[in-house]
C-alpha positions as CSV (number, residue, x, y, z in Angstrom):
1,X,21.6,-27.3,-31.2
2,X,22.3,-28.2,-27.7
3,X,24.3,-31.1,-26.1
4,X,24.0,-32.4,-22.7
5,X,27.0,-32.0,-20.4
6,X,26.3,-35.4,-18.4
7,X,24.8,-37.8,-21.5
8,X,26.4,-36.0,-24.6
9,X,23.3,-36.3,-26.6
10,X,22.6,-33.4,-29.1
11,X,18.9,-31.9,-29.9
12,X,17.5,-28.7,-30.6
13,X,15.6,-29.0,-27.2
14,X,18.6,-29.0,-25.0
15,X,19.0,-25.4,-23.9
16,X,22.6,-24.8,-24.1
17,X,22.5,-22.5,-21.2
18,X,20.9,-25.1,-18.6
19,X,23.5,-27.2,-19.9
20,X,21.7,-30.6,-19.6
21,X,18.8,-32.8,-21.0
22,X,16.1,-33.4,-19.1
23,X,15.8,-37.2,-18.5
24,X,19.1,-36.7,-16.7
25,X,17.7,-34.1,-14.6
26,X,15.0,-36.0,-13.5
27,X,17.4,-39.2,-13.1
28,X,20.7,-37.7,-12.0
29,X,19.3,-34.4,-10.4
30,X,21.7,-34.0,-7.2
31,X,24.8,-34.5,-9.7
32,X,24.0,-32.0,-11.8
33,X,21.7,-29.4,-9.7
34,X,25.1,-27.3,-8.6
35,X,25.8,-26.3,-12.1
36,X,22.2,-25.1,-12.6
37,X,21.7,-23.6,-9.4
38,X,24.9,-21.6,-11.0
39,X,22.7,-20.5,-14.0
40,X,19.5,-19.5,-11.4
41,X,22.2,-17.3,-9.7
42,X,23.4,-15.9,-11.9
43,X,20.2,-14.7,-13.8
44,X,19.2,-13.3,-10.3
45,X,22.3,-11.3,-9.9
46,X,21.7,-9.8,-13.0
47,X,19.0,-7.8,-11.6
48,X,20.0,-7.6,-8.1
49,X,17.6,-10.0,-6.2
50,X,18.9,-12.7,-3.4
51,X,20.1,-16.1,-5.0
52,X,18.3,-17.5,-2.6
53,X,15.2,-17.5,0.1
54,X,16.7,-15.3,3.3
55,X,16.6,-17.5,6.4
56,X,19.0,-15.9,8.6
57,X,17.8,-13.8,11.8
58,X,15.4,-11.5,11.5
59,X,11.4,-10.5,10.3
60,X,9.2,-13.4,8.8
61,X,7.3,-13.2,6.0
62,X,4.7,-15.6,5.3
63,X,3.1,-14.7,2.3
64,X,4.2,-17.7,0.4
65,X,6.3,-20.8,0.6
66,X,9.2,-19.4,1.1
67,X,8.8,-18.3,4.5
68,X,11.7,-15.7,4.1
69,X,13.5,-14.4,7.3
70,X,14.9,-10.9,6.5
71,X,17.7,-9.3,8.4
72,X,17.9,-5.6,9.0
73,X,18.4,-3.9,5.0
74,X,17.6,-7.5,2.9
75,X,14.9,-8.1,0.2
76,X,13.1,-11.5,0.4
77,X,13.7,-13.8,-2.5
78,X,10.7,-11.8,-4.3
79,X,12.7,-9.0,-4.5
80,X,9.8,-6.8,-3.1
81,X,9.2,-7.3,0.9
82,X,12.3,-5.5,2.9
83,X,13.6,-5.4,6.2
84,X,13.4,-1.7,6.5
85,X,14.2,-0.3,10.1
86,X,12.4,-3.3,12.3
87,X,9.5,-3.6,9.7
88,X,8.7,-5.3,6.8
89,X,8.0,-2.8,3.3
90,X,6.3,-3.8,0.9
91,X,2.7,-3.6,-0.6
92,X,0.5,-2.2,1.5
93,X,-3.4,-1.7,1.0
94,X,-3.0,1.5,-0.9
95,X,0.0,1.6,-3.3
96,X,2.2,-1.4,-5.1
97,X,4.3,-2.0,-7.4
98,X,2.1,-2.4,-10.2
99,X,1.0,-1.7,-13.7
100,X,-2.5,-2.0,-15.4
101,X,-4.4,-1.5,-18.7
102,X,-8.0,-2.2,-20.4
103,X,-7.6,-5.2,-22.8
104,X,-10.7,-5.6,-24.4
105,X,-12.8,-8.6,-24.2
106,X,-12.7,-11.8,-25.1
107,X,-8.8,-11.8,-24.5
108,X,-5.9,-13.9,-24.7
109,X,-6.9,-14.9,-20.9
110,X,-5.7,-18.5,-20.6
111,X,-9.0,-19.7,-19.2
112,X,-10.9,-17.6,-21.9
113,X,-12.2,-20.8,-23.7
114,X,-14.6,-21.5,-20.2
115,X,-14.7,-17.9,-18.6
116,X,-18.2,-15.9,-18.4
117,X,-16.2,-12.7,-20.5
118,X,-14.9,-15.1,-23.3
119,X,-18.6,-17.7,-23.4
120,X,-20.7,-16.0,-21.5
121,X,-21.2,-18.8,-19.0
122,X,-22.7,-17.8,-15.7
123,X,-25.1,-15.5,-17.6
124,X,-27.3,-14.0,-15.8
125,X,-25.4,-13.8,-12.5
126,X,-21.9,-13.9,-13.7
127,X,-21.8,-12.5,-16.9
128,X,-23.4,-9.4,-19.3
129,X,-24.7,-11.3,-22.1
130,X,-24.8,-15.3,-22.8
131,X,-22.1,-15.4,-25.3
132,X,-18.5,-13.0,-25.5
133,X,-18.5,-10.0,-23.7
134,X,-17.8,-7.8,-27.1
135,X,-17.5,-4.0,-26.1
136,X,-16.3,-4.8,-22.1
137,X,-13.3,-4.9,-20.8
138,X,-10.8,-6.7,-18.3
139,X,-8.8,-4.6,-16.2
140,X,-5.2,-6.9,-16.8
141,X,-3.6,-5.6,-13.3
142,X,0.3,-6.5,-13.3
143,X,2.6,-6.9,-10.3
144,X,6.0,-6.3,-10.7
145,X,7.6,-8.6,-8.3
146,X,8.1,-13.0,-8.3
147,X,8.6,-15.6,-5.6
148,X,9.8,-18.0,-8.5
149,X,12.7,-17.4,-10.8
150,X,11.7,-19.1,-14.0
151,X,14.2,-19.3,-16.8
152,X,11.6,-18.9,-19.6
153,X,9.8,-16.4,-18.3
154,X,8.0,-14.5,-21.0
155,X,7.4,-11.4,-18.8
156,X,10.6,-11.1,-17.4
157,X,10.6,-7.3,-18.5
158,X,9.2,-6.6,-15.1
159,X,12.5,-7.4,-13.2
160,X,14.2,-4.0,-14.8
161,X,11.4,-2.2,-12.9
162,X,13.1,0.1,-9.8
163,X,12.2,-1.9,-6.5
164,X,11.1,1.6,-5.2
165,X,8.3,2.9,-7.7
166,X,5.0,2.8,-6.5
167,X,1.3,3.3,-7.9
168,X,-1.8,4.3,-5.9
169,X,-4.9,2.2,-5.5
170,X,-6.8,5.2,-6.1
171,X,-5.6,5.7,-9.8
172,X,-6.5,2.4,-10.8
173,X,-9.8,2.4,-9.7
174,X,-10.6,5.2,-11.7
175,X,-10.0,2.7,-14.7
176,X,-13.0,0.9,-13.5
177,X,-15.5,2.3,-15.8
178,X,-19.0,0.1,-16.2
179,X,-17.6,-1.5,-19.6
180,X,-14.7,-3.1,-17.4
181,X,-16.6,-6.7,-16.2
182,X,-13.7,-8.0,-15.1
183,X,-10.1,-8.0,-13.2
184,X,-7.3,-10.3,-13.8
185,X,-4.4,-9.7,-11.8
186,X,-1.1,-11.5,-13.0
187,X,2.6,-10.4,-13.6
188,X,5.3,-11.8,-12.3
189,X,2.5,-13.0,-9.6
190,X,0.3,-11.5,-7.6
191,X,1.2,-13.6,-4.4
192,X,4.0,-11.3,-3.5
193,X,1.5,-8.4,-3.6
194,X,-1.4,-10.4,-2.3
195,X,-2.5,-7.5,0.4
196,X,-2.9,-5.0,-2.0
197,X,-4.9,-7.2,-4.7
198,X,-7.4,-8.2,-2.0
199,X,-7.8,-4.3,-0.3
200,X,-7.8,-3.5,-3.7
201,X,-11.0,-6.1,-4.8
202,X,-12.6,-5.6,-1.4
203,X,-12.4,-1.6,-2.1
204,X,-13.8,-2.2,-5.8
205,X,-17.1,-4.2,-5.4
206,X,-18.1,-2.0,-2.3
207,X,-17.3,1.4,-4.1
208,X,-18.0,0.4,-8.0
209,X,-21.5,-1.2,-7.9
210,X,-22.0,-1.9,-11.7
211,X,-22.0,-6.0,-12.2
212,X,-20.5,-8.7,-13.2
213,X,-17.1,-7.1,-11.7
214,X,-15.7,-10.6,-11.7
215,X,-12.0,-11.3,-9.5
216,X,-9.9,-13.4,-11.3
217,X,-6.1,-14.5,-11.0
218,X,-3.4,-15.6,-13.0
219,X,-0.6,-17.3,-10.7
220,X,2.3,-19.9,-9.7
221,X,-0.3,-21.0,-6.8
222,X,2.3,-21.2,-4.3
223,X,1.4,-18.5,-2.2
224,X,0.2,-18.9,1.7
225,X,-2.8,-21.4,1.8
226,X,-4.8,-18.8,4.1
227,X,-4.6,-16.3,1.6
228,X,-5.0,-18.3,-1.6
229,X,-8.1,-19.5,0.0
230,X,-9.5,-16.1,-0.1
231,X,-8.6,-14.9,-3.2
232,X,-10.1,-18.1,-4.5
233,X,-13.3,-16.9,-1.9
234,X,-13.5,-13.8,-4.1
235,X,-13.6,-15.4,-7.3
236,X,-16.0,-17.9,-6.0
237,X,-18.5,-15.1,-5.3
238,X,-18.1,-12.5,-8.6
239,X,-17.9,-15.6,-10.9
240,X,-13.9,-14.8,-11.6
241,X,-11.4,-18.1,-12.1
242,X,-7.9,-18.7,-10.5
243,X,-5.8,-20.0,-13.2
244,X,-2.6,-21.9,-11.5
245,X,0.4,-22.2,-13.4
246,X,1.1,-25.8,-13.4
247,X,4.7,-25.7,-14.7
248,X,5.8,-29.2,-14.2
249,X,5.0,-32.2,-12.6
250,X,8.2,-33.6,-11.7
251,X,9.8,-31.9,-8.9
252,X,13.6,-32.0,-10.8
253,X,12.3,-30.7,-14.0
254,X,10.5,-27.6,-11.8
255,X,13.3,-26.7,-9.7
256,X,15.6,-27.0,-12.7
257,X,12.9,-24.5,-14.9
258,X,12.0,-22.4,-12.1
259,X,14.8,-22.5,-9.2
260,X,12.2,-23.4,-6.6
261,X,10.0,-26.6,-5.5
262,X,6.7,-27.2,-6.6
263,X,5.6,-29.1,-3.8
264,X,3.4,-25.6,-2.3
265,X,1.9,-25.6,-6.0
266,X,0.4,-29.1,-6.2
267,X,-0.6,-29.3,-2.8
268,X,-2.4,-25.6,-2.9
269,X,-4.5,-27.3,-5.9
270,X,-5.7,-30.1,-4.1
271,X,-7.3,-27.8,-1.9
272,X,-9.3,-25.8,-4.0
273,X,-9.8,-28.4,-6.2
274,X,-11.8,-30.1,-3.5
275,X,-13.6,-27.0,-3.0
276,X,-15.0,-27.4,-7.2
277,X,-18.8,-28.2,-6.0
278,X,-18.9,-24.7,-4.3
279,X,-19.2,-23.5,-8.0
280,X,-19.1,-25.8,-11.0
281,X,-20.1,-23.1,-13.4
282,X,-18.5,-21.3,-14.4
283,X,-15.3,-23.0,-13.3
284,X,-13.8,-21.7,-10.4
285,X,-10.3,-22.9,-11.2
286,X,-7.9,-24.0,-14.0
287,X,-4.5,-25.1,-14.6
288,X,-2.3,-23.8,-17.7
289,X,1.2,-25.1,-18.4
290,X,3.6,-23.9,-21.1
291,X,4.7,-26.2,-23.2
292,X,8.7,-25.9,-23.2
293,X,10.5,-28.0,-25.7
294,X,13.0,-30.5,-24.7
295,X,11.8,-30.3,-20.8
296,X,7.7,-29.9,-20.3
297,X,7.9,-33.5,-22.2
298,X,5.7,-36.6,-22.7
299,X,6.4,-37.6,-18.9
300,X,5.9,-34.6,-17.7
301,X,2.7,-34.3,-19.5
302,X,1.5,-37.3,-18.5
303,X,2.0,-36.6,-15.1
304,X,0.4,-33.4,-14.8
305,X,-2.4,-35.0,-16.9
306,X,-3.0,-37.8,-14.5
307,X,-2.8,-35.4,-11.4
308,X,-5.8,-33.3,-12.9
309,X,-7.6,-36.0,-14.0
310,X,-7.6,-37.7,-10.5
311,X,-9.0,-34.7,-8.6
312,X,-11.1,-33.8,-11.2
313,X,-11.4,-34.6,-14.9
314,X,-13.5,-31.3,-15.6
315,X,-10.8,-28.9,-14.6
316,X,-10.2,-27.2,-17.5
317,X,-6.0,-27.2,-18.6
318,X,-4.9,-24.8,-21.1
319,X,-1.7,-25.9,-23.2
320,X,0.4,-22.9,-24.2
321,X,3.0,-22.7,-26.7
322,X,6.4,-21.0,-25.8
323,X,8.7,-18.6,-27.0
324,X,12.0,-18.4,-26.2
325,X,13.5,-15.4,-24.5
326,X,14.8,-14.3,-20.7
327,X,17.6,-17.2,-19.9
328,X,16.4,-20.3,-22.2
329,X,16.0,-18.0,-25.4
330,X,18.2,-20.6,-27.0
331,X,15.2,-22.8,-27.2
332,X,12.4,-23.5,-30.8
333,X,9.0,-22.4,-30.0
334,X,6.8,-25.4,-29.6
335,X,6.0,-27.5,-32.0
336,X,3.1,-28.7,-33.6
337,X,3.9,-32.0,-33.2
338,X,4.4,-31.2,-29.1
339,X,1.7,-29.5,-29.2
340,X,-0.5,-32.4,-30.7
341,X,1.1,-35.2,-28.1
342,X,0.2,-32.4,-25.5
343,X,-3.7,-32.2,-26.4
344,X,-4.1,-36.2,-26.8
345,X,-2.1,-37.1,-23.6
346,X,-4.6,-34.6,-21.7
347,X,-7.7,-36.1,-23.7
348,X,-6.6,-39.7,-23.2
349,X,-6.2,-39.3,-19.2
350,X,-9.3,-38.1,-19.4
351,X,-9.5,-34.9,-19.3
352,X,-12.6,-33.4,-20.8
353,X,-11.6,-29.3,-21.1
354,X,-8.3,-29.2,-22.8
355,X,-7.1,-25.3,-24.6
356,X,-4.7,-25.3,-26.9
357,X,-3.2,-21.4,-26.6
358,X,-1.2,-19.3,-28.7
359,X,-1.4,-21.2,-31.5
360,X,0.1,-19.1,-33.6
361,X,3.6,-19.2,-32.2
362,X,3.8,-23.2,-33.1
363,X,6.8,-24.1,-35.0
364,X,7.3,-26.8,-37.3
365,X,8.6,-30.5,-36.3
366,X,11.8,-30.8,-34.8
């Protein structure tokens, strides 16, 4: 049981560590933003990365939203890009910081309810056979590093990884055997490590020639629009999906979940949203939002529901449950009864591809 240190009102979906509810986040944000900037900080500190986006004198970096200026020595916010000697170190074409494996197919991908490995949709061209992909293989590629610093993250394990280890390009490839028809990369995010994931599925369909070698992505969509555009290019072409993190719609709620704005996020999806008719099918792009209790609420759903229904209703959204851990592990999983609200305020905007995900992690009614 939490209580909220501006309202005083009790629930079990006030986290006790972000200290406050979140209609008076949204309502009384600049009042009570200093004391959770406090908790962003210090969950950062923990693990050594800068409290905040570096904008002092020295090298840009304009991989994402950020726009980071490093001194001489300094990580940017993603922890991974550093001012090293007069040039920026990061991810280069040929190694990363990055670990994969072969998950077989259909997966736990959140778009797998509409994607050619977990439907078959796109067969011929896009996938191996017109229903699931049984006996292939994704290759789940994840990068170790994060331009956002969200306090529920459920893969947070990643930020105990040494900023200096490195893995080839060349050793991964290997893993592309003929079964594997598709690469997801994800993490953390791959926008931080954006170079090497597009070397990396440029290198891929010219040297493995087996297909469907679908490009797919799992990300916070707040990268650089230049280069979100062309991993969404590549998807486009191998019959892969860009899943976009839609965390929240309000931009209180967001910076208070994730320490950042999600201003980049929502206006990167307008984009490739209008870009939809290059390839309606299988769908090029979908949104996937988690459902945290006490925060990603009815408003919030609404919102995000109204947003995707107004560019387009047949974007698919895939609803997940949560799990507490990382900073908010003080929180209940979602419930069934959130979870329910979630699926009809998507259905009665108007949406007509709505996924409820990790079902089994619902909790009862609180």
């Amino acid at each position: 049981m939490g209580t909220c240190r501006r309202c005083g009102k009790e629930a079990v979906t006030i986290s006790r560590r972000l200290g406050f509810c979140a209609p008076c986040i949204r309502e009384h944000f600049q009042e009570v933003w200093p004391e959770i900037a406090r908790v962003h900080a210090e969950s950062r500190r923990a693990f050594g990365l800068p409290e905040s986006p570096p904008q002092g004198p020295g090298l840009p970096c304009n991989l994402c939203f950020h726009r980071c200026r490093l001194p001489e020595g300094e990580r940017g916010y993603c922890g991974l890009w550093e001012n090293r000697g007069g040039r920026l170190v990061g991810a280069g074409p040929e190694e990363a910081r990055v670990s994969w494996y072969l998950d077989p197919l259909p997966t736990n991908c959140v778009a797998d309810f509409v994607c050619p490995g977990g439907t078959g949709a796109g067969y011929p061209r896009f996938a191996r056979r017109p229903g699931p992909e049984y006996g292939c293989y994704n290759l789940a590629v994840f990068y170790e590093a994060c331009n956002f610093n969200c306090l529920y993250c459920q893969n947070w394990h990643f930020k105990k990884v040494p900023p200096e280890r490195r893995r080839g390009s060349r050793e991964m490839l290997k893993a592309l055997t003929p079964e594997v028809t598709c690469i997801c990369y994800f993490g953390g995010d791959p926008g931080p490590q954006a170079p090497h994931a597009l070397a990396f599925s440029r290198r891929a369909l010219r040297e493995k020639t087996h297909r469907p070698l679908r490009i797919c992505w799992e990300t916070n969509g707040a990268e650089n629009p230049r280069i979100l555009k062309e991993m969404f290019r590549l998807s486009l072409e191998t019959g892969g999906i860009l899943k976009v993190d839609l965390k929240a719609a309000s931009p209180e709620i967001h910076r208070a979940l994730c320490g950042v704005s999600n201003e980049a996020t929502l206006s990167n999806f307008r984009e490739l949203a209008a870009l939809w008719e290059k390839r309606p099918e299988p769908p090029p792009l979908t949104a996937s939002t988690l459902l945290v209790p006490g925060y990603v609420d009815e408003e919030e759903l609404w919102a995000l529901a109204r947003f995707l229904a107004e560019l387009n209703p047949e974007i698919p959204w895939s609803l997940l449950a949560f799990y507490p851990t990382f900073w908010l592990d003080d929180l209940p999983t979602t419930s069934a009864r959130h979870a329910r609200q979630a699926l009809e305020i998507a259905r009665a905007a108007g949406l007509r591809r709505v996924h409820l995900g990790n079902r089994h992690l619902l909790g009862s009614a609180y």
